[in-house]
Backbone bond lengths (Angstrom), bond angles and torsions (degrees), N, CA, C in turn:
res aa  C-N    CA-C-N  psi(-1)  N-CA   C-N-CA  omega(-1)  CA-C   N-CA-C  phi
1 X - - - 1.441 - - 1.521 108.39 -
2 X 1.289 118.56 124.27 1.088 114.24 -169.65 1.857 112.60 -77.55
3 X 1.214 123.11 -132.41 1.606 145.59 -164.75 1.533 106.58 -116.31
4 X 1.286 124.61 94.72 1.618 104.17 164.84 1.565 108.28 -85.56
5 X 1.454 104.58 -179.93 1.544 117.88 148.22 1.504 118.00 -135.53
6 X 1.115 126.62 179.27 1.325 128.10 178.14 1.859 119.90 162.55
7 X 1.154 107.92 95.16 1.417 121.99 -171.52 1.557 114.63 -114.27
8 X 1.981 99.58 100.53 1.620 103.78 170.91 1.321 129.79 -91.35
9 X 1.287 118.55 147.98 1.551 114.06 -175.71 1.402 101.16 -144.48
10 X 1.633 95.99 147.79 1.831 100.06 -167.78 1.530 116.13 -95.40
11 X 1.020 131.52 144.82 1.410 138.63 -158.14 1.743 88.29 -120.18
12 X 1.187 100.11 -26.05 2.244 79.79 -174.26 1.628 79.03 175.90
13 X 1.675 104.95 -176.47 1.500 120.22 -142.60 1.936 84.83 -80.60
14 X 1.195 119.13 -33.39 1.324 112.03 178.50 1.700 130.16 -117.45
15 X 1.359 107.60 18.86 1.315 113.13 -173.69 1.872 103.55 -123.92
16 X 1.096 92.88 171.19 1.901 97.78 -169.79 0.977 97.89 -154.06
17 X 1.700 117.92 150.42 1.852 121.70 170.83 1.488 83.60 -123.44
18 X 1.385 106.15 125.13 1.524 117.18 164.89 1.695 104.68 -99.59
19 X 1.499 116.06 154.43 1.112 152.58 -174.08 1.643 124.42 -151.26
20 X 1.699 98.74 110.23 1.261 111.21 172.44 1.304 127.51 -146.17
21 X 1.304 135.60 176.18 1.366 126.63 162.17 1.803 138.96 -28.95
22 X 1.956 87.50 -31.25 1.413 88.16 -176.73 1.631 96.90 -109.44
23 X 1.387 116.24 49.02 1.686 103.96 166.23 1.940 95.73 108.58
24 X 1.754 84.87 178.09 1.513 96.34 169.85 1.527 141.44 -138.37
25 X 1.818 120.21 126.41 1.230 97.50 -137.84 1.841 79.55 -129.62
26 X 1.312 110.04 145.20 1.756 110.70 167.57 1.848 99.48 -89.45
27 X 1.419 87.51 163.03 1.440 123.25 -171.15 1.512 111.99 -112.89
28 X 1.438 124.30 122.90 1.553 111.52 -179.80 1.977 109.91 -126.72
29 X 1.451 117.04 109.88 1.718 106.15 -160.67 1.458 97.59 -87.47
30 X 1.215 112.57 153.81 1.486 130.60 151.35 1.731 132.77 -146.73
31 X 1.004 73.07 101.56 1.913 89.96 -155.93 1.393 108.40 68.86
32 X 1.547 103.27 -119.35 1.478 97.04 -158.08 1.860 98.96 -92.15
33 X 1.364 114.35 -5.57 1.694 105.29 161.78 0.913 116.17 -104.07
34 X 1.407 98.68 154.55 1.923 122.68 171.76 1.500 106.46 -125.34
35 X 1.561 95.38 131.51 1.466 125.09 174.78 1.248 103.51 -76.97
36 X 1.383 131.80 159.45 1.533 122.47 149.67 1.337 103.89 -157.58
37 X 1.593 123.54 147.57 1.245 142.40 -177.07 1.490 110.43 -33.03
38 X 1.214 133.62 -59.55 1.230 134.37 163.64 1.216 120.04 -38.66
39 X 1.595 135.06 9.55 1.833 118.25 -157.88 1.222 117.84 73.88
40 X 1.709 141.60 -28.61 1.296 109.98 -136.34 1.870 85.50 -102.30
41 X 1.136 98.63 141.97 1.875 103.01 164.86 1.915 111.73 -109.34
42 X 1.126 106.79 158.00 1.218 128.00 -154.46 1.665 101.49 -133.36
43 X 1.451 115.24 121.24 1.604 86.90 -171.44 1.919 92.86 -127.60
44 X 0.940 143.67 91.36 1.359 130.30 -168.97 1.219 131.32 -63.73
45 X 1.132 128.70 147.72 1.735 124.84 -146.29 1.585 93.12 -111.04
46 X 1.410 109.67 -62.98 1.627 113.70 -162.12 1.899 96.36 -137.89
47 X 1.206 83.54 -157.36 1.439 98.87 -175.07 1.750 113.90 -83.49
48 X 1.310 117.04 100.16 1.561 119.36 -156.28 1.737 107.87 64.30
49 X 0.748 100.32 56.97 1.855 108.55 173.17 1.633 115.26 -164.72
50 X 1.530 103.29 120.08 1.635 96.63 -172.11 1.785 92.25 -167.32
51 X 1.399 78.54 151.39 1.796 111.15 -178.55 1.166 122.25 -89.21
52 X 1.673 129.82 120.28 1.520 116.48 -167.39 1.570 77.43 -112.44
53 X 1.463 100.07 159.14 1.544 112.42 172.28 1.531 104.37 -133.61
C-alpha cells in the first residue's frame, strides 16, 4: 500500500475544500449527505457507516 495525502479545511459550518494528491475538490453537507465537486455523493447510514454512490 503505498503513501496517501489528504488535507481538509473548513470554509463555513457546512462546506469543506479538500486537498490531495489527485487535485482539488470542495465538499457541500446536508444532513446525512455530502455533495462534492467531483459528482461523488456520500450518504451515511449509521455511526461510521456510509454509502458512496
Amino acid at each position: 500500500m503505498g503513501l496517501s495525502f489528504r488535507k481538509t479545511m473548513k470554509l463555513g459550518k457546512k462546506t469543506r475544500l479538500n486537498v490531495s494528491k489527485s487535485g482539488i475538490s470542495a465538499s457541500r453537507k446536508a444532513g446525512p449527505i455530502t455533495v462534492n465537486s467531483r459528482g461523488r455523493v456520500t450518504i451515511r447510514l449509521g455511526k461510521g457507516i456510509s454509502w458512496r454512490l
